[in-house]
C-alpha positions in Angstrom: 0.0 0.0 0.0 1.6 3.6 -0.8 1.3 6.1 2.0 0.0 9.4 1.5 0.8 10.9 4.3 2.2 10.6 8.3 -1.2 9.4 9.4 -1.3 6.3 7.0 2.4 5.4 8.4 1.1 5.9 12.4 -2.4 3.8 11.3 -0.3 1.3 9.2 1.9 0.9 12.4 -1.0 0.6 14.8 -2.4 -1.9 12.6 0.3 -3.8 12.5 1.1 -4.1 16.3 -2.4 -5.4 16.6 -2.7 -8.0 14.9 0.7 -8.7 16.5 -0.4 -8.2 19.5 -3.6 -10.2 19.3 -2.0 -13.3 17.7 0.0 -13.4 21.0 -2.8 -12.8 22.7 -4.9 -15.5 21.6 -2.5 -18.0 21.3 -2.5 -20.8 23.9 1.1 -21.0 25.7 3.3 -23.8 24.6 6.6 -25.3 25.0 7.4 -23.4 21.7 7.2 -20.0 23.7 9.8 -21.1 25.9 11.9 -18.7 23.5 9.7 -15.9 24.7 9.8 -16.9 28.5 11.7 -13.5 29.8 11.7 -13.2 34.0 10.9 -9.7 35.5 14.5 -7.8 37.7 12.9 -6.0 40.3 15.2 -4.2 42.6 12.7 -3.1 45.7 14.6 0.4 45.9 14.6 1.6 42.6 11.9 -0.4 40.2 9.1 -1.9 42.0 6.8 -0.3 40.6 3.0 -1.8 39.9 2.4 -3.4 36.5 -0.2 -5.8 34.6 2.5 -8.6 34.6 -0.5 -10.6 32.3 -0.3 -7.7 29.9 3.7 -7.1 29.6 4.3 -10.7 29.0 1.6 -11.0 26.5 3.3 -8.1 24.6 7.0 -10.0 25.3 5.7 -13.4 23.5 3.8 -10.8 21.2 7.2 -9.3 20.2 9.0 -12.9 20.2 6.8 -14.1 17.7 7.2 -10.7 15.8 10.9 -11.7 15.8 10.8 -14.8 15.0 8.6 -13.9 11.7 11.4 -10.9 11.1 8.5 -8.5 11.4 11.5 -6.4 13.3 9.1 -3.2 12.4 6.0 -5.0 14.6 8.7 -6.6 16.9 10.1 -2.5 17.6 6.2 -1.7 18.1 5.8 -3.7 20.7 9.0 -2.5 22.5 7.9 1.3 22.4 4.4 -0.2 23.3 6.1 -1.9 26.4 7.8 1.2 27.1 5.0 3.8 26.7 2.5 2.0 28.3 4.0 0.0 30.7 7.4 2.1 31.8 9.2 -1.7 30.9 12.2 -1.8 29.4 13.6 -5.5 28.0 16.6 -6.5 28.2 17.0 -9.1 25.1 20.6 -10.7 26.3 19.7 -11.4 30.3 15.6 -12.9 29.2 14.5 -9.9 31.6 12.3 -7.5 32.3 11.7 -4.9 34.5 9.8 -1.3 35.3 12.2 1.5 34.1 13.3 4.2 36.4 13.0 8.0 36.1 16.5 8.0 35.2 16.3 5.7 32.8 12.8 6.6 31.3 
């Protein structure tokens, strides 16, 4: 499809990370998403902070699958998602999560 203008390239996008993010989502979980299994880092002084734990590791095994189809664009949509919404930042080489601080938001 040709974009016209900023607004196709911000729908496109958001149409993109949803059906992303609903494949993920309905999805039953399987040995196969072992690959997306990431554990959350919580330090209790700096990044405890409250979060839907369901939602951020639906969007983590969203983005793995992303990855694993090379849909890198849906895959980076996810990680702003996780960031914007959710204040998570991923950490691809540990398999962990966690709640960004101030500093590092």
């Amino acid at each position: 499809a040709f974009l016209t203008n900023q607004n196709d390239v911000t729908t496109t996008t958001r149409s993109s990370l949803n059906v992303v993010f609903l494949a993920a989502q309905t999805e039953q979980s399987e040995s196969s998403d072992a690959c997306y299994d990431y554990s959350r880092e919580i330090d209790p002084f700096t990044n405890d902070f409250v979060v839907d734990v369901a939602d951020v590791e639906t969007l983590i095994r969203a983005r793995g699958k992303a990855r694993t189809e090379q849909n890198f664009g849906g895959a980076d949509a996810v990680l702003s998602r996780l960031l914007s919404e959710h204040g998570v930042i991923v950490n691809d080489s540990t398999k962990t999560w966690k709640t960004g601080t101030k500093r590092e938001l």
